[in-house]
C-alpha positions as CSV (number, residue, x, y, z in Angstrom):
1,X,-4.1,-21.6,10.4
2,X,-6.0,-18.9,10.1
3,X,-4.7,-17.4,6.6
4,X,-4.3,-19.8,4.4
5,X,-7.9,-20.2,4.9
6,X,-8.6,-16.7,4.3
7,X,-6.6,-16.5,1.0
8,X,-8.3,-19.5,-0.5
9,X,-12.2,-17.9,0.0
10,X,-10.1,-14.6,-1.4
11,X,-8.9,-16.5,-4.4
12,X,-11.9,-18.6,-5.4
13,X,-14.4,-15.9,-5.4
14,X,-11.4,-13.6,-7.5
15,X,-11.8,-16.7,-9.1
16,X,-15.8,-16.2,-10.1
17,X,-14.9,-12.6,-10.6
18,X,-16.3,-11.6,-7.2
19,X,-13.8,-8.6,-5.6
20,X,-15.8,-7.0,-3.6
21,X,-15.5,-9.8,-0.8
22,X,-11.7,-9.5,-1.2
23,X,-12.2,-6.0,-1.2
24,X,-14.2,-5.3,2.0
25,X,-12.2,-8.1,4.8
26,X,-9.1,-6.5,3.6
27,X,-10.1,-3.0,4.5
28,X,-11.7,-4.4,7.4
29,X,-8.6,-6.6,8.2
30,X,-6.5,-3.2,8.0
31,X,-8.9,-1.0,10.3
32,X,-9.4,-3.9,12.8
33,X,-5.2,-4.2,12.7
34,X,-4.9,-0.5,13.8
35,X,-7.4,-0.1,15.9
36,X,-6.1,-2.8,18.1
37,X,-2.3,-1.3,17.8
38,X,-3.4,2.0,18.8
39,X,-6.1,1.4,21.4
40,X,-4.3,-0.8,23.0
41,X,-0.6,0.4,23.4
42,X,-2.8,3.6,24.6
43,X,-4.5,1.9,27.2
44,X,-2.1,-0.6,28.3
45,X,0.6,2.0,28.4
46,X,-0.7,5.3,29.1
47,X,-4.0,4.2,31.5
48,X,-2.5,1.7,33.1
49,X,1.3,2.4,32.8
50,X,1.9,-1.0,32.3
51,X,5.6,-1.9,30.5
52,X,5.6,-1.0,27.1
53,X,6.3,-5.3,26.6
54,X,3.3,-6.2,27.0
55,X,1.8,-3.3,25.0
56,X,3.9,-5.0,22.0
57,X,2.3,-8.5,23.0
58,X,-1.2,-7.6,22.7
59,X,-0.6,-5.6,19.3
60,X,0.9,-8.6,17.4
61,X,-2.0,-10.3,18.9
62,X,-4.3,-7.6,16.7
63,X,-2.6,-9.4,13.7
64,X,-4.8,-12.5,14.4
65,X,-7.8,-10.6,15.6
66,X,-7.7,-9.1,12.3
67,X,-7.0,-11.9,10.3
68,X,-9.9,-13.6,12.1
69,X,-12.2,-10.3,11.1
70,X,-11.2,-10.9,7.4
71,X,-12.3,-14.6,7.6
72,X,-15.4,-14.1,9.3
73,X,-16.1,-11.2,6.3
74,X,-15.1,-13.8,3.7
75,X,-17.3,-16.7,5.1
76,X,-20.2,-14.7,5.0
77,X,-19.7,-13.3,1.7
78,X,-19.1,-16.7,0.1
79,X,-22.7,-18.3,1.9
80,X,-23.9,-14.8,0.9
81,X,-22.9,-15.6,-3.1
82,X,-23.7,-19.2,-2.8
83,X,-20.8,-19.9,-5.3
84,X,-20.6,-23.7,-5.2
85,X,-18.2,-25.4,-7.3
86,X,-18.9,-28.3,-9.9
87,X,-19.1,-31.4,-9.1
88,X,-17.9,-32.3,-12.0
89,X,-15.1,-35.2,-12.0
90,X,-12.4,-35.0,-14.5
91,X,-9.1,-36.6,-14.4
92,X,-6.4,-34.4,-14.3
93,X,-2.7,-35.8,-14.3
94,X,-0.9,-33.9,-11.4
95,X,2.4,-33.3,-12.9
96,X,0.2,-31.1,-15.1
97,X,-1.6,-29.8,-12.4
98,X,1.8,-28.8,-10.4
99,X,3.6,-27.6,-13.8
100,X,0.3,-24.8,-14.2
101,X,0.6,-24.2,-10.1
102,X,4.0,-23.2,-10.8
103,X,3.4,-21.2,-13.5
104,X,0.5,-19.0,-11.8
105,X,1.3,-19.3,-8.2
106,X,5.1,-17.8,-9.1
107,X,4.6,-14.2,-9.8
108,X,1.7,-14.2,-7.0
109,X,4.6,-15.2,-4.3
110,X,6.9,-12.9,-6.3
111,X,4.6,-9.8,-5.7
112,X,3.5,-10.1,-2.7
113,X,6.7,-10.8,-1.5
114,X,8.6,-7.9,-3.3
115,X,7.5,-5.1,-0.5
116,X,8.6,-7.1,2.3
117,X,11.8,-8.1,0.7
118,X,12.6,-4.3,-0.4
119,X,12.1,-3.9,3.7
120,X,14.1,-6.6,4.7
121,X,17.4,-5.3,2.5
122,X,16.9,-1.7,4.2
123,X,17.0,-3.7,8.0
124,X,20.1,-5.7,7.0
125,X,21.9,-2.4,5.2
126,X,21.2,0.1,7.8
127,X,22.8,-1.0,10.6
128,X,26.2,-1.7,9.2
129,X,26.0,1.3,7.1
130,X,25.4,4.2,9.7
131,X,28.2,2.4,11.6
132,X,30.6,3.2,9.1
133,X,29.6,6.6,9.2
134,X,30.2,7.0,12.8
135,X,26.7,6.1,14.5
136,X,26.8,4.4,17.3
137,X,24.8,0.4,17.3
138,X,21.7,2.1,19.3
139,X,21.5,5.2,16.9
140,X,21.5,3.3,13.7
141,X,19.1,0.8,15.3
142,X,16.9,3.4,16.4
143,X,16.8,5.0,12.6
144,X,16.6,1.5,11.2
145,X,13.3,1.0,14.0
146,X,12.1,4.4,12.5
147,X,12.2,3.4,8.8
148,X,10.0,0.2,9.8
149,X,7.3,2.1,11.3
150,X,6.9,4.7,8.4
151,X,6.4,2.1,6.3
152,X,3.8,0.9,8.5
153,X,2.0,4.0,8.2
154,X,2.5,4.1,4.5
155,X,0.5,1.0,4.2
156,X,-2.4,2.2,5.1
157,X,-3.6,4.2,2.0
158,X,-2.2,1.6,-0.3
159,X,-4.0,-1.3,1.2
160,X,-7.4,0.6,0.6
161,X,-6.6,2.1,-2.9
162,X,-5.1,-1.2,-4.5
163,X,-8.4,-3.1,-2.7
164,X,-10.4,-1.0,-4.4
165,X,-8.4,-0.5,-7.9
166,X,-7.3,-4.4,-8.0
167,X,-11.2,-5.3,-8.6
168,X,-11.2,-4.1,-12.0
169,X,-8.6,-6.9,-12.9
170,X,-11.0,-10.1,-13.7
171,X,-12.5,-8.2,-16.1
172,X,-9.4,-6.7,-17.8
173,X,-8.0,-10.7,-17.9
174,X,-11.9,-11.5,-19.5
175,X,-11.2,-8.5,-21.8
176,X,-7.6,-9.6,-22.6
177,X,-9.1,-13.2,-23.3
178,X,-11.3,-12.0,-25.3
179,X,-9.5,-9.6,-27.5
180,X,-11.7,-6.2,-26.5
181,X,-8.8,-4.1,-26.1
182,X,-11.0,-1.0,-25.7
183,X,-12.6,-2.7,-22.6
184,X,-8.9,-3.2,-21.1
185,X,-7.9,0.1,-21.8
186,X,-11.5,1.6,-19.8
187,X,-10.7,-0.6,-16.7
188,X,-7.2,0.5,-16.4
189,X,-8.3,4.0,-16.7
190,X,-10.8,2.8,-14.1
191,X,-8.2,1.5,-11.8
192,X,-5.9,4.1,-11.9
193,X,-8.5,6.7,-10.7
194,X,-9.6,4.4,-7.8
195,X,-6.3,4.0,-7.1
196,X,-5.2,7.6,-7.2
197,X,-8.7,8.8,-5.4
198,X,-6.7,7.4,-2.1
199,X,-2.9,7.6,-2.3
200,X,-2.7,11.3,-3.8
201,X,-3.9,13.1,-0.9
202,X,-2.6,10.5,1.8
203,X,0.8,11.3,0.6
204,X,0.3,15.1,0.5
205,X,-0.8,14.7,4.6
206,X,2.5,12.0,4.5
207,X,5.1,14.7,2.8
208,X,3.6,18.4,4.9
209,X,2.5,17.0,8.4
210,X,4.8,14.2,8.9
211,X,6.4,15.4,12.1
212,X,2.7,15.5,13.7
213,X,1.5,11.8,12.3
214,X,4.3,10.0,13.1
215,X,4.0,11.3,16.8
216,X,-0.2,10.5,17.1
217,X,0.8,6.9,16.2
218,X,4.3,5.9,17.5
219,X,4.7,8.8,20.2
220,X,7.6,11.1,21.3
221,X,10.8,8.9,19.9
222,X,12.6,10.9,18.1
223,X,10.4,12.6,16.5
224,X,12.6,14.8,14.2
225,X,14.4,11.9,12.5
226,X,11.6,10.5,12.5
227,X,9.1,12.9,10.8
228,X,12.1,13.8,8.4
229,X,12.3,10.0,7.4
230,X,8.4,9.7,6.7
231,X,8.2,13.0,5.0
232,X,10.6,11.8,2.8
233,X,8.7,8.2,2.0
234,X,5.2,10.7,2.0
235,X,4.6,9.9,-2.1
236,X,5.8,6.2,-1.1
237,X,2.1,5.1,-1.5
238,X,1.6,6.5,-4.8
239,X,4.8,4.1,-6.3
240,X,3.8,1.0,-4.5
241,X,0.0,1.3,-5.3
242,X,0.9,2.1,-8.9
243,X,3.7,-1.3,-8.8
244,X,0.9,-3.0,-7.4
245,X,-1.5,-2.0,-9.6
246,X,1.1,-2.7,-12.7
247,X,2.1,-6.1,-11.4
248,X,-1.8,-7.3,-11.4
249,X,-2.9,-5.8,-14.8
250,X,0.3,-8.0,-16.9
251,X,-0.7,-11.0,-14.8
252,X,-4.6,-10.3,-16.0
253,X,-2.9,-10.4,-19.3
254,X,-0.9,-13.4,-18.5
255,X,2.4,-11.2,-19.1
256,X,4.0,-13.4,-16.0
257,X,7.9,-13.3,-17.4
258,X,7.8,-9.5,-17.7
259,X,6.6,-9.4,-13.9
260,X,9.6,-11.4,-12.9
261,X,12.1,-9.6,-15.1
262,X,10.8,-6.0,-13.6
263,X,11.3,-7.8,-10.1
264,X,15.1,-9.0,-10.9
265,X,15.6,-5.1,-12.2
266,X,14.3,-3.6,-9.1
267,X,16.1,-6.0,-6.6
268,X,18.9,-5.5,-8.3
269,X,18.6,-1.6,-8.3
270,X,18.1,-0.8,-4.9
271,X,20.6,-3.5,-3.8
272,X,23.0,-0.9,-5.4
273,X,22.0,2.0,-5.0
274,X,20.9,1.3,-0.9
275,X,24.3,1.5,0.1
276,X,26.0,4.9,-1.1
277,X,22.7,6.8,-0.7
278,X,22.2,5.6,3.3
279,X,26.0,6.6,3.5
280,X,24.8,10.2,2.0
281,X,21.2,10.1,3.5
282,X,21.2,8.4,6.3
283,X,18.0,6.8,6.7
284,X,16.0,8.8,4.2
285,X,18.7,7.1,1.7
286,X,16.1,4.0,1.7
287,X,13.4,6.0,0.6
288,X,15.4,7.3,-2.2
289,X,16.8,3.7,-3.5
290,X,12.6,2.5,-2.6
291,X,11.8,5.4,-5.3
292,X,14.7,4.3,-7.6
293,X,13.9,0.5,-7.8
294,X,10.1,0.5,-7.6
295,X,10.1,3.3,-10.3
296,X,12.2,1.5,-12.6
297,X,9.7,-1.3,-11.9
298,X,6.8,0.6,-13.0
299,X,8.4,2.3,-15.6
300,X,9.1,-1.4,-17.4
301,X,5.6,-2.7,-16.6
302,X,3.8,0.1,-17.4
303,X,5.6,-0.2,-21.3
304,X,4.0,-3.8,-21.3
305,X,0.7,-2.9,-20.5
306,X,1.3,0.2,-23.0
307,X,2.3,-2.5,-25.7
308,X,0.4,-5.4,-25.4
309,X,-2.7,-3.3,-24.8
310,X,-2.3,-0.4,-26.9
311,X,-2.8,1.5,-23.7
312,X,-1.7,5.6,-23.3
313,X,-1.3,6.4,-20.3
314,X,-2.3,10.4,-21.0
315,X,-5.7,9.0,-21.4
316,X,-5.9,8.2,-18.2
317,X,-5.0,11.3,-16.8
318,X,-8.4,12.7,-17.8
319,X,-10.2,11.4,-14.4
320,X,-7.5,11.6,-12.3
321,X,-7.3,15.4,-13.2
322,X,-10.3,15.6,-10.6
323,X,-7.8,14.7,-8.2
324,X,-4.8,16.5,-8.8
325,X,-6.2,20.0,-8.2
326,X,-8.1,19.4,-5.0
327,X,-4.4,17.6,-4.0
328,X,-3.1,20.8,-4.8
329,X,-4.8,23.2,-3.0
330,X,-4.0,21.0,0.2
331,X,-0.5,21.4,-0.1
332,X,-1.1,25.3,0.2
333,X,-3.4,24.3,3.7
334,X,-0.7,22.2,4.9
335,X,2.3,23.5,3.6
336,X,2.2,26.0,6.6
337,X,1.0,23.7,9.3
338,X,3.7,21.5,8.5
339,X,6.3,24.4,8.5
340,X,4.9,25.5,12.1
341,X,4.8,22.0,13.5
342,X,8.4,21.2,12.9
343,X,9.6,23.4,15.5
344,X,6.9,22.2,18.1
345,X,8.1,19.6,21.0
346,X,4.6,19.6,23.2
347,X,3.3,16.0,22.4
348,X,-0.4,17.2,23.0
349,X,0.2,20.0,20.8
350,X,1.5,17.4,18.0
351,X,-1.3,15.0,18.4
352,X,-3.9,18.0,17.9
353,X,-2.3,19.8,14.9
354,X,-2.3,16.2,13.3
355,X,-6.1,15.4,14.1
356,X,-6.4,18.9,13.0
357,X,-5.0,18.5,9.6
358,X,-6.6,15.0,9.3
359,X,-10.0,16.8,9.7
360,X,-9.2,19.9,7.9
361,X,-7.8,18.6,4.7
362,X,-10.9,16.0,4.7
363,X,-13.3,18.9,4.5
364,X,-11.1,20.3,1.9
365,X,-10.7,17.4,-0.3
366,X,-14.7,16.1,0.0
367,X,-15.6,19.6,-0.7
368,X,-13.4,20.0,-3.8
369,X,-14.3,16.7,-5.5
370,X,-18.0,16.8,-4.7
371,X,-17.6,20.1,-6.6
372,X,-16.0,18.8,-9.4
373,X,-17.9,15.5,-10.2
374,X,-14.5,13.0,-8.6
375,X,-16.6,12.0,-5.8
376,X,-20.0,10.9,-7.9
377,X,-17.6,8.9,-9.8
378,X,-15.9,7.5,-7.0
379,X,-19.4,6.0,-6.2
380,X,-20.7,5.3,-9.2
381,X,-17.0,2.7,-9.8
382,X,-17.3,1.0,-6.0
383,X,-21.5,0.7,-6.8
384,X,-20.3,-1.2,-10.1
């Protein structure tokens, strides 16, 4: 009840070109989410000692808490903006009204379903899969529970870097309207340093200390497979940020069909590939056939936006530049923390090297980009 609710005040202040609302609950919808997950299963399971059940119960109960934090943020944005719509009577016939719901609300379900449905092919494949290589049901279940909560993880970043980037896109559709190409191709350039400000460094931490990560939020299951798994999906966030990011720019420029073809071509993709690379893989297979079919994805809807925009792509590198050398020297401070950790079995010892990289490569990275300018522009975007 509570959604649907929530993604109408989202869509009519989108609507009036007002992102920042949409912006704000769903970060706050995110860190409301997790908090509750983590605090919870911690309390519930390691203060009281309660059955980890109930610790499950109370986290999918954070689902509506948060949902309920988003809608709270929403409703007092929207008395906030005083947006009111006109009162204004004109008769519309609905078949035409249905036949332009159709046409809009399609890619929309298309796109936001396209992550979960990538997820849902890897939990039907896996299982069956691993059999036939000689895992046993609880193994491959256990590597198929794995590959869910990475991607949970993963999430994170790209749900604050496509918030952010994603409010550039009522002006690139005004642009588009409007003919100013040169606006469209300043607020993709835009976008795709918001975006990048977030996932880079989120999937260096992902790639280097993924062993210690995975162990500060899910605990001591497996944590080898398991930190091989995420390390392998660590630059996940930067390809579904950037098919996010792709996916809203052509439908800005009302490019819809090309955002269903590039859906049909990625579907297709990893529905082929999944197979023979979990049989060579294992579970880090998915992540490979994730990279083959997004990629190809982004590749096709980035040569849209390219085309119909007159858009390069090097010229938004200029920015993001910013970004890319801070991200590198913190793969040199992580690359050996992540080497040391992997042989490390000590849960407390996990938990701090993670917190300790989390801090460490924060000091880094704000030092490095408030030297080079990234951060003041940072700013100066979100104050815009």
């Amino acid at each position: 009840m509570i959604v649907p609710i929530v993604a109408f005040l989202r869509g009519f202040m989108q609507g009036h070109k007002e992102m920042t609302p949409t912006s704000i609950s769903q970060i706050t919808e995110q860190i409301v989410r997790v908090i509750i997950i983590l605090a919870s299963s911690f309390f519930l399971v390691v203060v009281l000692h309660k059955e980890v059940e109930l610790s499950i119960y109370v986290s999918i109960l954070g689902t509506a808490v948060a949902s309920i934090s988003a809608l709270i943020v929403m409703t007092y944005f929207s008395r906030k903006k005083k947006i009111i719509p006109s009162r204004k009577e004109k008769s519309v016939p609905k078949k035409d009204v249905l036949k332009e719901l159709s046409v809009y609300v399609t890619p929309f379900i298309f796109v936001g379903a396209s992550i979960s449905i990538f997820q849902t092919i890897d939990t039907f494949m896996i299982n069956s899969n691993l059999m036939l290589k000689g895992f046993t049901l609880p193994e491959a279940e256990n590597i198929n529970a794995i590959v869910s909560l990475v991607l949970k993880l993963i999430f994170l970043p790209v749900t604050l870097a496509t918030a952010l980037s994603a409010s550039l896109i009522p002006y690139i559709t005004a642009n588009y309207e409007s003919g100013n190409v040169h606006s469209i191709r300043k607020n993709i350039s835009k976008s795709l340093f918001l975006n990048f400000f977030f996932v880079l460094p989120a999937s260096v931490g992902f790639t280097l200390v993924s062993k210690p990560i995975f162990v500060t939020a899910f605990g001591m299951n497996s944590e080898f497979i398991a930190g091989d798994i995420l390390s392998w999906y660590g630059i996940m966030p930067i390809f579904l940020s950037l098919y996010t990011l792709t996916s809203s720019i052509l439908q800005g420029m009302n490019q819809i069909r090309w955002i269903i073809i590039s859906l049909v071509l990625g579907f297709v993709l990893k529905i082929i590939t999944n197979k023979p690379l979990i049989l060579m893989y294992d579970g880090v297979g998915t992540a490979f056939s994730n990279y083959i079919g997004f990629g190809a994805m982004i590749l096709l809807q980035g040569y849209i936006i390219q085309k119909e925009a007159k858009y390069s792509w090097l010229d938004g590198l200029g920015n993001i530049k910013k970004i890319i050398t801070p991200c590198i020297i913190l793969v040199f401070a992580l690359a050996p923390i992540g080497v040391i950790s992997i042989t490390i079995e000590v849960y407390s010892t996990l938990i701090f090297i993670a917190l300790g990289s989390i801090a460490l490569s924060g000091v880094i990275y704000f030092f490095l980009i408030r030297q080079n300018g990234a951060l003041d522009l940072l700013l100066k975007e979100i104050k815009k």
